[in-house]
N, C-alpha and C positions, 0 to 999 in steps of 0.2 A: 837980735838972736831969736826971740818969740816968735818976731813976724816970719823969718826963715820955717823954723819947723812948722809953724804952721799951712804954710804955703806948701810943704813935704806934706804936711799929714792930708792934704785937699789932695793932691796928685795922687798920695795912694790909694784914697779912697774912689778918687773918678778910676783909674785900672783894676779896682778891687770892683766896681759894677759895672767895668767894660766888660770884664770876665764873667761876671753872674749873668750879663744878658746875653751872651753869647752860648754858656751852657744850659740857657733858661729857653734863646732858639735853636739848639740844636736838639733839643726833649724836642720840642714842636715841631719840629722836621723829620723828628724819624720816623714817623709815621707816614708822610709822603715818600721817604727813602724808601718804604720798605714796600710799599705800591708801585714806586717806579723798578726797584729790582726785581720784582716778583714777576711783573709786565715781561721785562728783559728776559729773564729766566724762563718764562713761559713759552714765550718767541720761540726763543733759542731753541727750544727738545720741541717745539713742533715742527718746525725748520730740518732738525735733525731726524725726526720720524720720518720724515715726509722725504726727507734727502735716500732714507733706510731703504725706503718702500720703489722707489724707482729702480734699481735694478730686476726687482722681484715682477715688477709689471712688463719692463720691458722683456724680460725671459717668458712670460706669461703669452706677449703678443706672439712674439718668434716661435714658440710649441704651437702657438693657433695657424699659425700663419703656415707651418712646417707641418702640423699634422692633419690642415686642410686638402695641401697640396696630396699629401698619399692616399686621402680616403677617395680622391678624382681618380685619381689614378686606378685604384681598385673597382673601381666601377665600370 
C-alpha cells in the first residue's frame, strides 16, 4: 500500500513540473509571439495602404493622360 501511493505521489509531481515547464516556456515565448504578430500586423496595414493608394493613382494617370489629350487639342 506504501509502495502504491507512493508511485501516485511521483506521477503527480512529474505532471505538476510538466505543467510548471510548459507555463515557465510559454513567459519565454511571448516575447517572440509578440515580434512575430507585430511583423504580421504591420504587413498587413501596409499591404492595405498600399492596396488604398492604387485606385487614387490609377484616376491620377487617366486625368493626366485625358487632360493631356485637350490641352493638344487647344493648341
Amino acid at each position: 500500500m506504501v509502495n502504491m501511493q507512493t508511485s501516485q505521489t511521483m506521477i503527480g509531481n512529474v505532471i505538476i513540473l510538466k505543467i510548471l515547464a510548459l507555463v515557465f516556456s510559454l513567459f519565454l515565448l511571448q516575447g517572440c509571439t509578440a515580434l512575430v504578430v507585430g511583423a504580421v500586423v504591420g504587413t498587413a496595414a501596409t499591404v492595405a495602404i498600399e492596396t488604398a493608394k492604387v485606385p487614387f493613382k490609377v484616376g491620377g494617370a487617366v486625368i493626366d493622360v485625358v487632360s493631356d489629350d485637350d490641352e493638344e487639342e487647344d493648341e
